[in-house]
N, C-alpha and C positions, 0 to 999 in steps of 0.2 A: 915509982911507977913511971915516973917523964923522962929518965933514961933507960928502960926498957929499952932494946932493940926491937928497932919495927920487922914486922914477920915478912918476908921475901916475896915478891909478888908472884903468886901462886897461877898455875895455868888452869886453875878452873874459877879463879875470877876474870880472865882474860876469854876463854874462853864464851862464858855469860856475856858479857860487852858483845864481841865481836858476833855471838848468835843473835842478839836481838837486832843487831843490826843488818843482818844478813837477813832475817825476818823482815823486817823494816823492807827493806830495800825488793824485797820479792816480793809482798805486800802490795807496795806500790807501782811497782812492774805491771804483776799481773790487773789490778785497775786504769792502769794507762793504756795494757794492749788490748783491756775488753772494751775501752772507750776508742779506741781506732782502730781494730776489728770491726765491733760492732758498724761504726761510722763509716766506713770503709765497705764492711762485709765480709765472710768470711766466716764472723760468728753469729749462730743463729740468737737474734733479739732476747730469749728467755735467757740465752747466759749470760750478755750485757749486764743484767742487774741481778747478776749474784748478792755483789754486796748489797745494795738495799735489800736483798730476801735474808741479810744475815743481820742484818741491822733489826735488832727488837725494836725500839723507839715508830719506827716507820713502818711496824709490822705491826704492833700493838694500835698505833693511833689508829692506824686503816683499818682493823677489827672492829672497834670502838665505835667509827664513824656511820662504816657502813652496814655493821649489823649483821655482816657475813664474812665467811672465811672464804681466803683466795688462793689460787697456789701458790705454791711457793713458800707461805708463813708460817711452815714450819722449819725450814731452816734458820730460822731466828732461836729456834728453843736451844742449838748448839753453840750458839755464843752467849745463851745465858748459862747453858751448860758450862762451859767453860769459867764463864766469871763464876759459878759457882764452885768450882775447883779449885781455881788459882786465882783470882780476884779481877781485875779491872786489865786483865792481857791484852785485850782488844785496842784500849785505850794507849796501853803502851809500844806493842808489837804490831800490830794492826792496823789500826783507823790511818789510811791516808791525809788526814786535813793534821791529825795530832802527828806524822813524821816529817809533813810539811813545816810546821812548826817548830820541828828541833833542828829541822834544815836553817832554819832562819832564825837560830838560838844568839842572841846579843853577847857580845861576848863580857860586857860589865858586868852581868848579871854568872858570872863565873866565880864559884865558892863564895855566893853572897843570896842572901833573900829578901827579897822586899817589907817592906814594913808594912801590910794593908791589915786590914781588919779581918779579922778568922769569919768573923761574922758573914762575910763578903758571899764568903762558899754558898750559902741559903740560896743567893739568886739563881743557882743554876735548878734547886729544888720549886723555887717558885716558877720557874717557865717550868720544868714539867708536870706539875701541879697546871699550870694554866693549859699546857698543850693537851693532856690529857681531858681536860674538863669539855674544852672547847670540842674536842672530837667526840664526844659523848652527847654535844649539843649538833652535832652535824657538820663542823667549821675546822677544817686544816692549815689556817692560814699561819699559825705559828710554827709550824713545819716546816718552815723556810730556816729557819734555826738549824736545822737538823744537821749533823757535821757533813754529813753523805748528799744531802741535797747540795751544800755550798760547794763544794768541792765539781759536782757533775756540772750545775749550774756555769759555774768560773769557766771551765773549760770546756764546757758548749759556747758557752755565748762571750765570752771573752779572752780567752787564752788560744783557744784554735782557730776565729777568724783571725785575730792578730797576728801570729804565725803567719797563718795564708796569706795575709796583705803583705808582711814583711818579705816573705819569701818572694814572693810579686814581684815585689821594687828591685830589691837586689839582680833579680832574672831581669830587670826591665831595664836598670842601670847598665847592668855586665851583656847584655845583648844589643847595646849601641856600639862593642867591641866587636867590629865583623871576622875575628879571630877566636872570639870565643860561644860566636853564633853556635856553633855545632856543639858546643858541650853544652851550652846550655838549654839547646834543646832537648838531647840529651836526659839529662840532670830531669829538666821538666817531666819529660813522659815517665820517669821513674819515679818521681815524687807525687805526679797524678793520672789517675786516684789513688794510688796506692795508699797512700798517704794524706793527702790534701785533699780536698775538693777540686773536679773540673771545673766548675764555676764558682767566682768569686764567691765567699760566705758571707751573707748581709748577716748583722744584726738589729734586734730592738731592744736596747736599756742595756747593752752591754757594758756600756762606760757605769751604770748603777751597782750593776751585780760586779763588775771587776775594785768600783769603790768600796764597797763592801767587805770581798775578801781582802781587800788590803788593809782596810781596818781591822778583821780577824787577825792579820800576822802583826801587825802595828801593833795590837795589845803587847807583843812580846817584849816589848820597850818598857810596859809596867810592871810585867811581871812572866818570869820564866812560863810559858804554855800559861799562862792567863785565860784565852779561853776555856781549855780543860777545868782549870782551878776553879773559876768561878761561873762561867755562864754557860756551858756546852749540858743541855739536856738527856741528851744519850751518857752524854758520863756522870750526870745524877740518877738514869735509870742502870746504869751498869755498877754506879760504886753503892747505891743503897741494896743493890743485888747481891754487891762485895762483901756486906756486911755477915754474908753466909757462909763465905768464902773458908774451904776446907784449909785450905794451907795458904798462910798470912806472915808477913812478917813480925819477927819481937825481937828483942836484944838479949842476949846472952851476957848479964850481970854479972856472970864468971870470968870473961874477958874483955868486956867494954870500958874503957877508961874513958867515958865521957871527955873524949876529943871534941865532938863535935863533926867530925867530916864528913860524916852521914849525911846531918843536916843541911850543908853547905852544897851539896851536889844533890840534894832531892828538888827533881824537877818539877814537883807539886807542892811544895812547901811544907809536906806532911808529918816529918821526924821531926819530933819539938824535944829540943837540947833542955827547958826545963820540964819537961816529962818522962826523963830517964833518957831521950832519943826514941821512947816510943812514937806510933804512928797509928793513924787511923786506917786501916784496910779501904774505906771507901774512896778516901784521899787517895792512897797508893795505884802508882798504875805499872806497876811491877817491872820498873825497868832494869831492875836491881845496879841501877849506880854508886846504891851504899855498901853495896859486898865488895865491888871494885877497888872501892877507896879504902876500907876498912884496913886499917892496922894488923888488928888480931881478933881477926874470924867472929867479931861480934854479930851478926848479922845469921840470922837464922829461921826456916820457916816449915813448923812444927803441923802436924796436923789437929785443926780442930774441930770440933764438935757442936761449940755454940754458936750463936750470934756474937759476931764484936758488939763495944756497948755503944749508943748512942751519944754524941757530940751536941752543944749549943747551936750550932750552926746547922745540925739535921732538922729534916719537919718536923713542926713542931703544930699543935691546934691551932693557931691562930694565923701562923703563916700559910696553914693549907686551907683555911678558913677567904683570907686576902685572897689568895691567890683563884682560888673558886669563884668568887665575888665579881674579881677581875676578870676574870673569862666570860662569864654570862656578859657581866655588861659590853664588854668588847663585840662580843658574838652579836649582842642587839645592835649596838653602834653600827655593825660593819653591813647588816642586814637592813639598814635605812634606805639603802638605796635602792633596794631587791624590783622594786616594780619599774626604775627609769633605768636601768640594767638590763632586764629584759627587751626595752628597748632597742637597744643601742643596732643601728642598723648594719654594722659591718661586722658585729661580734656572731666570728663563724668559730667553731668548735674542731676537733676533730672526730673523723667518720663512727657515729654510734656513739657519742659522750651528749649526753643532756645536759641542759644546766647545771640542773639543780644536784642531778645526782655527779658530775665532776667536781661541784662546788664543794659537796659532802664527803668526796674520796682522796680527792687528788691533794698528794704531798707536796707540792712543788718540787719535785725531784730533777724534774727536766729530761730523763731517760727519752722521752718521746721527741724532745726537740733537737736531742742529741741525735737520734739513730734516723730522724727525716730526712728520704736523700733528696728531695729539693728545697730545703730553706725555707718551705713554706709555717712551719709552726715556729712559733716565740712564746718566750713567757712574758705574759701580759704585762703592761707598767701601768695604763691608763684604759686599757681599752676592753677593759670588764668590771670595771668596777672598783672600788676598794676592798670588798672582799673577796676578788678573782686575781687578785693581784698577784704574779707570778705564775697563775696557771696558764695550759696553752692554749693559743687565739694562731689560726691563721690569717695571715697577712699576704693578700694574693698576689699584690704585687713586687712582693720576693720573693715568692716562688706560686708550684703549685702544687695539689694533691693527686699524685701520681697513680691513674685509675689504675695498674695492678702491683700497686703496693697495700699492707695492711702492716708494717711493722710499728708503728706507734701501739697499736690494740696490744702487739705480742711482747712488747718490752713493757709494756707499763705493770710496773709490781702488784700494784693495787683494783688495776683491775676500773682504773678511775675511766680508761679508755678501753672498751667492751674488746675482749680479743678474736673480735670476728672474721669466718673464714673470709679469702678471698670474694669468692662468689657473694657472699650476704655484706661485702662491704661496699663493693662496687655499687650497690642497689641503697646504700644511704645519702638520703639528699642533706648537705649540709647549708645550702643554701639554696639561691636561684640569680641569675644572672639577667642584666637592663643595661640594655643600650640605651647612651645619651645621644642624642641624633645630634645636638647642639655642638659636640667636640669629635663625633666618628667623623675619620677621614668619608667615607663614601657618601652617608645622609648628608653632612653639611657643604663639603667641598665636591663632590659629585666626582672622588677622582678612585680610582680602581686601590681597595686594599679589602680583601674577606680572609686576613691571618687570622681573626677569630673563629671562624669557621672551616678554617684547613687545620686551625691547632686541636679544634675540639674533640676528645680522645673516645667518646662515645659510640660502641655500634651502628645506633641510628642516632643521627647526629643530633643535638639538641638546639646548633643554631643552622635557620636556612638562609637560603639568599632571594629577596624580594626584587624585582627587573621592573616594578612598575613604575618606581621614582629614579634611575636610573639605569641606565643600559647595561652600565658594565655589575651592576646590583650591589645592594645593600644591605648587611645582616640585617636578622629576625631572632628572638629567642623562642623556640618554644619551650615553654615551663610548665609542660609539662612530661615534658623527658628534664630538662636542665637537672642535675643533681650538684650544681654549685662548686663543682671543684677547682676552678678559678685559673684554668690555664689557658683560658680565654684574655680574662684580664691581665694575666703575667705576660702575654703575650702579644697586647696590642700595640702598638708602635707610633702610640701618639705619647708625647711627652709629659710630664706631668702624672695629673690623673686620669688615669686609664679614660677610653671612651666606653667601655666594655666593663659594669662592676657587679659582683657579688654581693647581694645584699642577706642577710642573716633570714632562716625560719620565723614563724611564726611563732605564739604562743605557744601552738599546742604543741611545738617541739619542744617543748621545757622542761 
């Protein structure tokens, strides 16, 4: 058998390779130009978040949570369609975060496998087991997991301003060349907005969420797609889906000469050399690199009928049992703080999201902080809470809420930010605005500045000017026009903290 001549390499295993990557690569394409379309414009906000309407994991939880169906959630049923055809495609052909990861494949880890415990696999079943539970209690915060939130998140909040600032420097460096003044203004008006932002992109907790994803690609160091393998919840909801999977890989005992090469280039660690080179379907994320390598045509995928069978490492009573356990208390833990939360006086939301009901909806996806064309939403680090963490909070003085815009409401998938028309969003008070007389240039210094009152975007204005403490006058708020939109405060030209601040609704906004 071990001098056998190896079989010629065949143009329809080169073919496979070269499609999934040309998959891959268009994949990834079309996500990067709905993320700077969108950003940009161009594309209307509902198609921005295709993929989360494709992603089950984030379609299911926000069912669960909020007790009702939203648009869009059934384009999830076609990628379970799919995994239910051909198994875990998404995960190999598809998912953005999982092509990023073969972008950044170690190259030690080439015809070789890590040694970790099979066991290991469980965890990605216990965090769906926990996400799932928690969403059934009202709490999304483990949703931050989700491959598709990491990914939007990274390049809202730290991949695209970084970009921006870099791009900055370089124009700022190469325009002290009064020879290359002209192209690189140039260069500028074509890169913005086309591309970039007009104004610089603040972030908040960007340096977190970009440490973060670097730990995601870092795992690749322990193990080929490590988070696939083991901790990615979407690909525990997609490979226990696998399990049903019509056409699945097995090995043709007719011509396999237990080589091994299969094993050695499975990027899931799934073909086990002492199980025949059998494989787990759920494991598998059908990249087919064992057909590539294959000698002689051992690699085959038959249609079937049943369930694959169940592994040690699948749920099992007690792990779903833990992992249930784990969710309640967590969910109570993170709701400790629910009444000094309420509180907090700058925690502004965006237009038509409640608390309570954002806190119960919202994925952490970031869609909404992505497509805000002034800067004004962030996902939260500190400034809602521990269990607000990562959803969005405006922060008014980096930007503000643009009174006819409504595209946060029309991209959010979930519906966590109400997709109100125009007209019924303009009319949502998110806060109310207070003059410190102690830091306004005019009350304290008595010297001419009302840009909060020239900036305020309202028909009838919300703030007026008062002439009896000064000649040249002084803002006033009225609040009872004020609706909070904070371009008062982004606006005022005292240093520091604003003279002019937004302070959060009351109770009975909650």
């Amino acid at each position: 058998m071990a001098d056998e001549p190896r079989k010629p390499f065949q143009w329809k295993d080169r073919y496979w390779r070269v499609a999934r990557s040309a998959v891959q690569a268009v994949a990834l394409a079309l996500f990067l130009f709905l993320f700077l379309r969108t950003v940009r414009g161009g594309v209307p906000p509902q198609a921005g978040s295709l993929f989360l309407h494709l992603d089950p994991l984030a379609m299911l939880a926000g069912l669960l949570a909020s007790k009702a169906y939203v648009r869009g959630m059934a384009l999830a049923l076609l990628t379970v369609l799919l995994t239910i055809l051909l198994g875990r495609v998404w995960c190999g052909w598809i998912c953005p975060l999982g092509t990023t990861l073969d972008l950044f494949h170690p190259r030690r880890w080439k015809n070789k496998q890590p040694s970790i415990p099979e066991a290991a696999r469980g965890i990605k079943h216990f965090l769906l087991t926990a996400i799932l539970t928690s969403a059934l209690l009202g709490s999304l915060w483990l949703m931050l997991l989700d491959p598709l939130t990491i990914m939007i998140r990274t390049l809202t909040e730290a991949v695209y301003p970084a970009l921006d600032r870099i791009v900055f420097a370089v124009e700022e460096a190469l325009y002290s060349v009064s020879a290359l003044r002209d192209s690189i203004s140039g260069l500028d008006r074509i890169l913005r907005p086309a591309l970039l932002p007009a104004d610089p992109a603040f972030t908040a907790g960007g340096v977190l969420i970009a440490a973060f994803f670097i730990g995601v690609v870092a795992l690749n160091a322990l193990a080929p797609r490590f988070w696939c393998r083991y901790l990615c919840p979407l690909g525990s909801l997609l490979g226990l889906t696998g399990k049903l999977a019509i056409f699945r890989r097995e090995v043709n005992p007719a011509t396999c000469t237990n080589c091994g090469a299969c094993a050695r280039v499975c990027p899931t660690g799934t073909i086990r050399p002492d199980k025949a080179d059998a494989s787990d379907p759920a494991e598998c994320i059908m990249c087919l690199d064992c057909v590539t390598v294959c000698p002689r045509s051992g690699q085959t995928f038959p249609a079937h009928l049943r369930p694959a069978g169940w592994n040690s490492y699948d749920p099992g009573r007690r792990q779903a049992l833990a992992a249930i356990g784990a969710a309640v208390g967590g969910v109570a833990l993170l709701r400790t703080d629910q009444y000094l939360r309420r509180d907090l006086p700058h925690l502004l939301r965006p237009p038509g999201a409640k608390e309570n009901d954002l806190l119960s909806k919202c994925i952490r996806c970031g869609e909404c902080v992505r497509i805000c064309p002034t800067g004004v939403l962030h996902p939260a680090v500190g400034e809602a809470g521990v269990e607000g963490f990562w959803t969005p909070v405006l922060i008014a003085r980096a930007g503000f809420c643009q009174y006819s815009c409504n595209a946060c409401g029309q991209v959010c998938p979930v519906e966590a930010i109400p997709p109100l028309p125009l007209e019924e969003k303009q009319q949502q008070v998110l806060g109310a605005a207070y003059v410190d007389r102690n830091r306004c240039i005019a009350w304290s210094d008595h010297q001419e500045c009302l840009v909060c009152e020239e900036m305020c975007p309202l028909p009838e204005k919300a703030i007026t000017v008062d002439y009896s403490e000064f000649s040249g006058g002084a803002p006033v708020v009225d609040r009872t026009n004020c609706i909070g939109c904070g371009t008062c405060e982004y606006k005022c030209p005292v240093n520091g903290e604003a003279a002019i601040r937004v302070y959060a609704p009351g109770r009975d906004s909650v």
